[in-house]
ZANUFI-978321 format. One record per residue: residue in three letters; x negated, y, z of N, C-alpha, C in turn. Coordinates in steps of 0.2 Angstrom, whole numbers, plus 2048, in hexadecimal, padded with zeros to 3 digits. Layout:
N
ALAXYZXYZXYZ
...
END
This chain:
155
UNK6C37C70C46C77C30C06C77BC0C2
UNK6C17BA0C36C17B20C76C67B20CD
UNK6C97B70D26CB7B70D66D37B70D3
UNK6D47B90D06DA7B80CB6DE7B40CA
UNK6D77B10C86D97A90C56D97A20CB
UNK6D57A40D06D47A00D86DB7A20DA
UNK6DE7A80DC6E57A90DE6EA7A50DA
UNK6EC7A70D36EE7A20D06EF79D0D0
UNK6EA79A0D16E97910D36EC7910D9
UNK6EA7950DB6EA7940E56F27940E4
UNK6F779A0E26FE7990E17027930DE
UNK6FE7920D770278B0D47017840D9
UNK6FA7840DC6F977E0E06FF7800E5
UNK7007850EB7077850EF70C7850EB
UNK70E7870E67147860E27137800E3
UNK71177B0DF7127730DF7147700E5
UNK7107720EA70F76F0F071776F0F3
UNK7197770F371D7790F57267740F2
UNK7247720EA72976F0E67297680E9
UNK7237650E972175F0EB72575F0F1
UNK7237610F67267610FE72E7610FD
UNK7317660F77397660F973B7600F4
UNK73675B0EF7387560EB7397520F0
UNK7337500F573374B0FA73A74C0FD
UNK73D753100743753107749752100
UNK7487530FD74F74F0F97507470F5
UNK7497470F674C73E0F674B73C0FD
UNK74973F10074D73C10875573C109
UNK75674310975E745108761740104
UNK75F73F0FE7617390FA7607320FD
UNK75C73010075C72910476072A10A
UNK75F72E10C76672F11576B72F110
UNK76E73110D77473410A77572D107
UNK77172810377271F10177571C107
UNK76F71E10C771718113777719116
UNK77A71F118780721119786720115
UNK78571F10D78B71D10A78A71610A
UNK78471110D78670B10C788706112
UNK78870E11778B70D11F79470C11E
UNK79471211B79C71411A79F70F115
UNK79B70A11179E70710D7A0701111
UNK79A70211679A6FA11B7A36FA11E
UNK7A27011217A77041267AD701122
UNK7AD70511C7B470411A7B66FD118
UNK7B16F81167B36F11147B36EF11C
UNK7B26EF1217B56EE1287BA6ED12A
UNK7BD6F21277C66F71287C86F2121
UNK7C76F211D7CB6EE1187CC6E711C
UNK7C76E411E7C86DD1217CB6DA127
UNK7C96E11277CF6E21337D96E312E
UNK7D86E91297DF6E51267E36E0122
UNK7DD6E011E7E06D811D7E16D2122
UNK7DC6D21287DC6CD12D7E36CF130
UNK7E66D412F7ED6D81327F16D412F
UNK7F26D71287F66D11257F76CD126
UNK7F36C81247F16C11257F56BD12E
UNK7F36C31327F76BF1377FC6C2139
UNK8006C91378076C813780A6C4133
UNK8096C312F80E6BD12A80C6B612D
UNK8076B413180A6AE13480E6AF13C
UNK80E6B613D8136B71438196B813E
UNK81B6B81398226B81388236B0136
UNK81F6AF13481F6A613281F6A4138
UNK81E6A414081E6A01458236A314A
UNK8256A914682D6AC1498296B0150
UNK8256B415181F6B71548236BE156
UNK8266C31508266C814D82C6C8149
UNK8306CD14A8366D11458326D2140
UNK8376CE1388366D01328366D8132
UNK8396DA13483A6E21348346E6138
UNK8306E413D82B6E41418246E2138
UNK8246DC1358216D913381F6DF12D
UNK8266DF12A8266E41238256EA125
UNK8256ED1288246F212A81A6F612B
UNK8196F012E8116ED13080F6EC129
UNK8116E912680D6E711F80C6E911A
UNK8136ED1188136EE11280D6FA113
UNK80E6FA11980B6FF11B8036FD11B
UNK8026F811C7F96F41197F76F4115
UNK7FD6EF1107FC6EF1067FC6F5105
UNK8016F91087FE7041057F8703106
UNK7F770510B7EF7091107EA70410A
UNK7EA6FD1087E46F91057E66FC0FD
UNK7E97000FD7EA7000F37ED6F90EF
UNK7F16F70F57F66F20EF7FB6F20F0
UNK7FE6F80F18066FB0F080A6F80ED
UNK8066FA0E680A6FC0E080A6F60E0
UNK8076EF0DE8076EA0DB80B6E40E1
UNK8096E70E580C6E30EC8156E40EE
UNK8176EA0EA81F6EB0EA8206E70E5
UNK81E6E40DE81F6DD0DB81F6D90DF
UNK81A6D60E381A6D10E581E6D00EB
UNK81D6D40ED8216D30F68286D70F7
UNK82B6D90F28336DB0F28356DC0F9
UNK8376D60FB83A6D60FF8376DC108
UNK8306DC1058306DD10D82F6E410C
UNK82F6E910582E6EE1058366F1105
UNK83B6EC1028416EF1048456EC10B
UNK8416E910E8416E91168416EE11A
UNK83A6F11188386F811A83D6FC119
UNK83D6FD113840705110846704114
UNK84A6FD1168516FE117852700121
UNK84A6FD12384B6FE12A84870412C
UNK84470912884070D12B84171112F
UNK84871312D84C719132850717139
UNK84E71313984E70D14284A710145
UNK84C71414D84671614F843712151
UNK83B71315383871115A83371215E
UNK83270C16182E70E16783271416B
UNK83071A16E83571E171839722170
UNK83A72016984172416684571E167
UNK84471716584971116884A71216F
UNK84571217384671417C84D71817E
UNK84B71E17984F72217C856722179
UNK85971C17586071B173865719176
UNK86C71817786F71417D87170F17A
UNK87370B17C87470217B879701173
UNK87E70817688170616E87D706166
UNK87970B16887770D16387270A160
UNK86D70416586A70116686D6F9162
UNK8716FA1638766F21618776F415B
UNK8796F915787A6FC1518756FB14E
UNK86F6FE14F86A6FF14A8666F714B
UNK8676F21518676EA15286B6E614D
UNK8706E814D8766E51488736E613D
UNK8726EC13D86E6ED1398676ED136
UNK8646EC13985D6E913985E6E3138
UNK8636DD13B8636D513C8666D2135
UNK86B6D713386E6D712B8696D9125
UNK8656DC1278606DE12185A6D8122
UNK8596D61288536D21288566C9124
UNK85C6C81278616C31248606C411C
UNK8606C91198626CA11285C6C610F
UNK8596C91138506C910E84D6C2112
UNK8506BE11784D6B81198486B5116
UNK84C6B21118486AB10C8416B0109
UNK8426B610783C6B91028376BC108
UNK8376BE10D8336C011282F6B8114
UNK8346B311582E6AE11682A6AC111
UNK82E6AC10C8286AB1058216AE103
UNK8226B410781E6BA1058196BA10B
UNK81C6B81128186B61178146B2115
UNK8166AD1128116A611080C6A710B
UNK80D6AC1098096AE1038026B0106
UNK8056B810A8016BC10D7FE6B9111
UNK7FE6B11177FA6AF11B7F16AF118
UNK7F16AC1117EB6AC10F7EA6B210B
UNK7EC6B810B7EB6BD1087E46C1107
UNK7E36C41017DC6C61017DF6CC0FA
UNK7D96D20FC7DC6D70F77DD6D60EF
UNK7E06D70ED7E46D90E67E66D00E3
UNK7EB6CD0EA7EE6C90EB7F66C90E7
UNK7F86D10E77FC6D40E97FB6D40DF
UNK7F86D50DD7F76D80D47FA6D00D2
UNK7F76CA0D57F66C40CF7FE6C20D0
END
């Protein structure tokens, strides 16, 4: 009977042990798995400020004449997306979201390359009439965005 009860013990002491040891590897798990999101959280607030420092310096290439409005809008308002200030940034920045939307069917890079001149001068002549339109509000909005910081776009 003693021997029973010595088993017994002997089993709930390894049971314990055994609980004890997988309590320890999951708050390990659990502190790797902390360091890791507080890596990623670094990572992502890195990327937030490499965008905004984006913004910030195309809108004084379009204030220093650097860069096509249409170049500009195109670059920007695809940042205020990607930062989650879209929606509030199409309030603000009109003009340079209907810049976009009007010039995005402009090819480029090697689809511009590979156009001929007429077609070139066309979709030129058109781009220069839409950046014309929106002139006065893209600089405004440039000037705004040079010191820009997130949820800029809300107030």
């Amino acid at each position: 009977m003693i021997y029973l009860v010595v088993l017994a013990v002997a089993i709930v002491l390894g049971l314990a042990g055994y609980a004890a040891y997988l309590a320890l590897q999951v708050r390990r798990q659990n502190q790797d798995q902390q360091a890791r999101l507080a890596e990623l959280e670094g990572v992502m607030e890195d990327e937030k400020t490499k965008r905004i420092n984006s913004i910030r310096i195309l809108a004084q290439g379009v204030l220093k004449d650097e860069l096509s409005y249409t170049e500009a809008a195109i670059r920007i308002t695809a940042l205020l997306d990607i930062l989650g200030e879209g929606k509030a940034a199409r309030e603000t920045h009109v003009a340079l979201y209907k810049l976009a939307d009007e010039t995005l069917h402009i090819p480029r890079l090697a689809d511009w390359r590979a156009l001929d001149k007429k077609t070139k001068r066309r979709y030129d002549k058109e781009r220069a009439a839409s950046e014309a339109k929106y002139r006065e509000f893209i600089q405004d909005s440039a000037k705004q965005l040079v010191s820009f910081s997130l949820s800029d776009a809300a107030k």
